[in-house]
Backbone bond lengths (Angstrom), bond angles and torsions (degrees), N, CA, C in turn:
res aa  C-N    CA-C-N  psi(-1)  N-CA   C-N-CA  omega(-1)  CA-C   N-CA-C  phi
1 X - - - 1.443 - - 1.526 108.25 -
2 X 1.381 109.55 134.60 1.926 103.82 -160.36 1.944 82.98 -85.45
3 X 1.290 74.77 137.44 1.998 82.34 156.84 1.833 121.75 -107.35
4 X 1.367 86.88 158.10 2.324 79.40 -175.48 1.731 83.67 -120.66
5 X 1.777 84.30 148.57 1.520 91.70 174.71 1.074 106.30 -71.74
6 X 1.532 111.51 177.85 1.974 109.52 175.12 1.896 96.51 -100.74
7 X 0.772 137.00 119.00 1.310 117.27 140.75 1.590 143.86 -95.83
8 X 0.944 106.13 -175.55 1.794 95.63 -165.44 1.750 109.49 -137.08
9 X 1.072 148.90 106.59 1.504 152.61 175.87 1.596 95.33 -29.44
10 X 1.670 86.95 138.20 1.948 111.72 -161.12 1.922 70.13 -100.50
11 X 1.423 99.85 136.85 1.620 103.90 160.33 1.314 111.06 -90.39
12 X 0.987 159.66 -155.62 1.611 148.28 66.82 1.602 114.30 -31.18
13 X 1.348 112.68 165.14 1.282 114.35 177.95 1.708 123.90 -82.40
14 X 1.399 114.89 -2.79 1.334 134.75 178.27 1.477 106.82 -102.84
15 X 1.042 133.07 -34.52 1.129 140.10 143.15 1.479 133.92 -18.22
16 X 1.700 88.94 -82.58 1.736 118.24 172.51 1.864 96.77 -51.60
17 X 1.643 119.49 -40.39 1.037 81.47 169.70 1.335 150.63 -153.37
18 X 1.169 84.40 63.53 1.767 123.83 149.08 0.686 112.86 -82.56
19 X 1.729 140.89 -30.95 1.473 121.23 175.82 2.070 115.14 -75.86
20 X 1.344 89.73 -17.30 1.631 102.99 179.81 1.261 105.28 -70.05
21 X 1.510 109.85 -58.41 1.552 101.97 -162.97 1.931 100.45 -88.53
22 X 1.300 126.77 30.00 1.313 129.84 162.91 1.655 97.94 -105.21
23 X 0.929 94.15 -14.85 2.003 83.08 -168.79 1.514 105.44 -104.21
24 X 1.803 124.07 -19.29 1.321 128.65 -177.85 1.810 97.80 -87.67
25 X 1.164 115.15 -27.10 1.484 121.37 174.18 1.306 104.11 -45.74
26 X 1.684 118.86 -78.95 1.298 150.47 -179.74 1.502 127.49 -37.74
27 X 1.499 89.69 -38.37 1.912 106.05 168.94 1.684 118.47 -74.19
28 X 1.189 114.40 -19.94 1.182 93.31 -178.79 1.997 118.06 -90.46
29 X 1.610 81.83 -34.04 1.667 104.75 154.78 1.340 108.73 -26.26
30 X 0.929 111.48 -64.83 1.615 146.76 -148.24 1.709 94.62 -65.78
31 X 1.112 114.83 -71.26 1.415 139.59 -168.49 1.519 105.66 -53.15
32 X 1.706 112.85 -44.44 1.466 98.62 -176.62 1.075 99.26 -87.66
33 X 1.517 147.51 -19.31 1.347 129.07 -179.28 1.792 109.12 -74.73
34 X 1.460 124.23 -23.93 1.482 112.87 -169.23 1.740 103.28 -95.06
35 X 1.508 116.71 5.78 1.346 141.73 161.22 1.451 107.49 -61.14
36 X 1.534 88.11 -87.78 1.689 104.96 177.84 1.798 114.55 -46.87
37 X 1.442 122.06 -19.15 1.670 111.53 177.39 1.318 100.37 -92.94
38 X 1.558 120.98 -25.99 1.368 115.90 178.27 1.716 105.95 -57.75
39 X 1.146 104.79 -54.06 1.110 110.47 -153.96 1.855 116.23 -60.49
40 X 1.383 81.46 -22.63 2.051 96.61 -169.18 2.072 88.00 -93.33
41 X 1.370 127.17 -16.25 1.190 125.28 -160.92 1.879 90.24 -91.72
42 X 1.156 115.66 -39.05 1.150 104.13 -174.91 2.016 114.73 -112.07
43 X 1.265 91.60 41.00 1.513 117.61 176.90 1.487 98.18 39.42
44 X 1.379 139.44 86.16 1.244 137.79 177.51 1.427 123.57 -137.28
45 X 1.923 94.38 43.48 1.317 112.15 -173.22 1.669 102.89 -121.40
46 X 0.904 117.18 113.49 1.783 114.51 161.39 1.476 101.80 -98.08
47 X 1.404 150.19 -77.87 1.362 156.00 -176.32 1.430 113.46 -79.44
48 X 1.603 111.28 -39.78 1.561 112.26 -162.01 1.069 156.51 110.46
49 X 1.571 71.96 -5.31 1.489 102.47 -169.78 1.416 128.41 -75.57
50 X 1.644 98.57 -31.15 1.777 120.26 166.15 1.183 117.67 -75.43
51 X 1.656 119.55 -8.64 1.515 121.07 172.55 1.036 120.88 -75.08
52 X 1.914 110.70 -51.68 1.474 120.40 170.15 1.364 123.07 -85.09
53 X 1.567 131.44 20.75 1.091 148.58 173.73 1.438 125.62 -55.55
54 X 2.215 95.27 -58.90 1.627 98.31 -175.49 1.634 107.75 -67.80
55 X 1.112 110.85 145.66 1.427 135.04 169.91 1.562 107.60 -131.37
56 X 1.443 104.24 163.26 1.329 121.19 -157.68 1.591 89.96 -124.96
57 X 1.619 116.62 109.73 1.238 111.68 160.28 1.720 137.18 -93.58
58 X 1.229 120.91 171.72 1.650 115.99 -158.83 1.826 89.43 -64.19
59 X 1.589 86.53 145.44 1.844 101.73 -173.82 1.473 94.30 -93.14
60 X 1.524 132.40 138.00 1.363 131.91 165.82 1.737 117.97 -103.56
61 X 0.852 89.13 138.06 1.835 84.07 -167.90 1.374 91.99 -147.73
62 X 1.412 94.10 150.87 1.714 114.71 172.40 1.484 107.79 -75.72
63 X 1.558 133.76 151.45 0.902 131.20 -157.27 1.867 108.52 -58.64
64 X 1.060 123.98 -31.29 1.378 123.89 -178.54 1.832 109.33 -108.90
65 X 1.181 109.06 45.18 1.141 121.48 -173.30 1.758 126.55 17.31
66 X 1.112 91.74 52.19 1.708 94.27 178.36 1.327 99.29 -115.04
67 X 1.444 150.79 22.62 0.950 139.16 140.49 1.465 97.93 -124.44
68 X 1.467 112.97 150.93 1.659 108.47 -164.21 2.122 91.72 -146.73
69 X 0.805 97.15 113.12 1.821 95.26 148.98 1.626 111.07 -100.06
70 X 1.199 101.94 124.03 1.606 111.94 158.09 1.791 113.50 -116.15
71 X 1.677 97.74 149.18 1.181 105.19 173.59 1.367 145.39 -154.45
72 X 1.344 124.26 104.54 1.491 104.17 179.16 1.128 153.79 -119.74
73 X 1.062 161.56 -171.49 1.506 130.41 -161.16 1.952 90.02 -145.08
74 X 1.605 102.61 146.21 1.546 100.42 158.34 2.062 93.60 -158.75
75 X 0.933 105.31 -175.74 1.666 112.64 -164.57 1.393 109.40 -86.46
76 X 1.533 117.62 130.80 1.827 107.13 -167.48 0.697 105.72 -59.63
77 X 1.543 151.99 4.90 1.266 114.59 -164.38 1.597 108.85 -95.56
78 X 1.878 94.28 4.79 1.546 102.42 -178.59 1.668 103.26 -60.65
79 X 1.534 115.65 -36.38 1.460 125.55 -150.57 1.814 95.31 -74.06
80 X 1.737 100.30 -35.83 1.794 102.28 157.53 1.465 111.00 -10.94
81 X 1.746 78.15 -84.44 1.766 96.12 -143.47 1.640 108.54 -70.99
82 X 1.260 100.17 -20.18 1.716 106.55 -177.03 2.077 115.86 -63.16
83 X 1.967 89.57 -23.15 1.817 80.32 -170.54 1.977 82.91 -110.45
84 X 1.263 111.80 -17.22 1.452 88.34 -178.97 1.612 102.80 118.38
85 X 1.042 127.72 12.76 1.766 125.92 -178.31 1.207 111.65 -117.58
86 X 1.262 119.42 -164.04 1.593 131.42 170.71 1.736 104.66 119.52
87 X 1.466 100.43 -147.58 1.505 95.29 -159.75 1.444 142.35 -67.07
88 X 1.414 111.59 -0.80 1.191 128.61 170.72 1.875 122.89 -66.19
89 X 1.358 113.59 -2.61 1.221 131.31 -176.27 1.756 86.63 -124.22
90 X 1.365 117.74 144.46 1.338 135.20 161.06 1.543 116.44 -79.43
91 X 1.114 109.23 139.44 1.630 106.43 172.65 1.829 112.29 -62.46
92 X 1.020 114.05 121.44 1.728 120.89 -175.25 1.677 108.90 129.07
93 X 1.677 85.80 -42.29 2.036 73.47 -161.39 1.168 143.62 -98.14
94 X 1.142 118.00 141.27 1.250 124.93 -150.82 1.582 140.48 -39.71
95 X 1.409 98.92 -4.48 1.634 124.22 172.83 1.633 107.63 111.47
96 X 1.208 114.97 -9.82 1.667 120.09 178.30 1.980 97.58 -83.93
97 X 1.587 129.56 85.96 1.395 111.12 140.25 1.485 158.80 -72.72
98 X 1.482 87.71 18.54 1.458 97.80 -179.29 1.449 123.10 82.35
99 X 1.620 118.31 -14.51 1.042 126.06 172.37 1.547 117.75 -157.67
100 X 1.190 113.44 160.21 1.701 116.43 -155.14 1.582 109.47 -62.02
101 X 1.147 132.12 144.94 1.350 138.96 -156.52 1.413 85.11 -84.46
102 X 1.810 97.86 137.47 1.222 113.00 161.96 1.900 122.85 -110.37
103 X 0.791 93.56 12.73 1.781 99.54 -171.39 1.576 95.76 -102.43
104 X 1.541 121.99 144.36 1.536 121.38 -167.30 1.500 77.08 -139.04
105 X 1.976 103.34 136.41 1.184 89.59 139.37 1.334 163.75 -79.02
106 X 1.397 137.83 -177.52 1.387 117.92 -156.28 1.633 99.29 -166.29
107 X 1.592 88.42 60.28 1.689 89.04 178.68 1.448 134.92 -58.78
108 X 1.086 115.98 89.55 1.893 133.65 171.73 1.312 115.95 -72.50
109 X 1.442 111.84 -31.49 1.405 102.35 -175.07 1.701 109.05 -110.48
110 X 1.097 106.71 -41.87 1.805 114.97 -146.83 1.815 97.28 -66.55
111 X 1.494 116.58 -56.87 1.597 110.01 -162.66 1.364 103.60 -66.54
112 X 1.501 137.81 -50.51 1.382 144.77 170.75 1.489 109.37 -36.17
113 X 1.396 113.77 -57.16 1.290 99.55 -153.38 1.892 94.35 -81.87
114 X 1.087 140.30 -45.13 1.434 126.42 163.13 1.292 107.27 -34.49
115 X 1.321 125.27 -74.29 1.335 110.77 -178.87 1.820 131.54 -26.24
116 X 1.593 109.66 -45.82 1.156 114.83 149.07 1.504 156.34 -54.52
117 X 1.556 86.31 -37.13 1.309 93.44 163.42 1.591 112.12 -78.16
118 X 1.165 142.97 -47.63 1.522 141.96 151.52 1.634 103.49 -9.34
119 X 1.377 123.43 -62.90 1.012 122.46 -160.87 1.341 105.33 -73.60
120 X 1.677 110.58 -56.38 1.560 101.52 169.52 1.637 134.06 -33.90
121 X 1.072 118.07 -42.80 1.476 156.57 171.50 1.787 104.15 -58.30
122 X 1.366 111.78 -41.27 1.570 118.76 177.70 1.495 110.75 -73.25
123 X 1.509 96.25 -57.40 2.120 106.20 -179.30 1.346 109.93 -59.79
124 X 1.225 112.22 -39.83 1.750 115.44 -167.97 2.159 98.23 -61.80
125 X 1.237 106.01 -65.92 1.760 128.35 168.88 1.657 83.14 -27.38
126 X 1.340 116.63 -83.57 1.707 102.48 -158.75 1.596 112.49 -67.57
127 X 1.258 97.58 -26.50 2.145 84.88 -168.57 1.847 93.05 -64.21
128 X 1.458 106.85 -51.10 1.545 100.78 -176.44 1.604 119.22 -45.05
129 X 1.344 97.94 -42.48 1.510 93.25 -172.56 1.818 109.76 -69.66
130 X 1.054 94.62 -41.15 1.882 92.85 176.15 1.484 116.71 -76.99
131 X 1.472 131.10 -4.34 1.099 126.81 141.61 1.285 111.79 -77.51
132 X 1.015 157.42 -52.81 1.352 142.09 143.48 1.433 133.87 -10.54
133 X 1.482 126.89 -51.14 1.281 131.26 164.27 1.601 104.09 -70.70
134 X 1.141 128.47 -35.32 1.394 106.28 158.35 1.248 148.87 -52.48
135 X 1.276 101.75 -42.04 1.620 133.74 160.83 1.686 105.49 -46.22
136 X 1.095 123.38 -62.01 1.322 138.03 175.61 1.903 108.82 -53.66
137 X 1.301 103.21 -61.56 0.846 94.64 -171.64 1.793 126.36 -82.94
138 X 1.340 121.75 -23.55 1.611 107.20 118.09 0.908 102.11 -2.04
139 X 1.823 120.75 -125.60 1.333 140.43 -156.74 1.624 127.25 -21.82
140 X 1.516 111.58 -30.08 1.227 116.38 161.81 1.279 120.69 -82.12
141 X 1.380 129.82 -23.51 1.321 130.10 173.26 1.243 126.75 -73.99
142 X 1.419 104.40 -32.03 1.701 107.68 171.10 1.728 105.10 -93.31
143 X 1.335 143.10 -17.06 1.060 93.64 140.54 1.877 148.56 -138.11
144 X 1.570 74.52 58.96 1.469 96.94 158.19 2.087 103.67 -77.60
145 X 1.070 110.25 -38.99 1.397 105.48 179.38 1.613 111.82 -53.29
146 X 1.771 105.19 -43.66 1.390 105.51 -178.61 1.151 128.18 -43.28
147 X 1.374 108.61 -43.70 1.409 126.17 -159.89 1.791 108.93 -105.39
């Protein structure tokens, strides 16, 4: 049975990264808007305040974006409603209230944003590596000319 190699698109290194720092731009974008639908999808608005909360802070990156801080900020009480706690339990006690828990969780933030970061974590792995096989393969082309 014939087999085909796989190959993969050679970037340049200016290239590879522009496509990085277009896609680390985009993610954080990204993140407060699939926040904000979570959040209205699983009704987790009383005032509103946790809707218009997430913000997207400045991304720091090394000049060729291979080291990246991302960041964003929204109000704890999002981290509340996301595992299911808050004020219906007193601060101290031991988790027994005497009566059946009424708070459900209502994860908006926690499964999405792993999921994202996975992905972030996936694109970054391939753009590097195909700027890399470019890099390389350069290096064999010039000096195959040498010789």
């Amino acid at each position: 049975m014939p087999t085909t190699a796989h190959t993969s698109p050679q970037v340049s290194a200016d290239q590879a990264q522009e496509q990085r720092q277009k896609y680390i731009e985009a993610f954080n974008g990204t993140m407060i808007q699939i926040w904000q639908e979570r959040i209205t999808l699983l009704d987790v608005i009383d005032t509103g305040t946790l809707l218009r909360s997430p913000l997207s802070l400045p991304i720091h990156a090394d000049g060729r974006f291979f080291e990246i801080s991302l960041s964003q900020q929204f109000i704890e009480y999002g981290l509340w409603q996301d595992y299911g706690v808050g004020g219906e339990t007193p601060r101290g006690n031991s988790g027994d209230i005497g009566r059946a828990k009424v708070r459900k969780r209502r994860p908006w933030f926690s499964k999405k944003y792993y999921a994202s970061v996975m992905n972030l974590r996936d694109f970054l792995a391939e753009n590097i590596g195909h700027e890399f096989q470019g890099i390389i393969a350069d290096t064999f082309a010039r000096t195959n000319k040498i010789y």
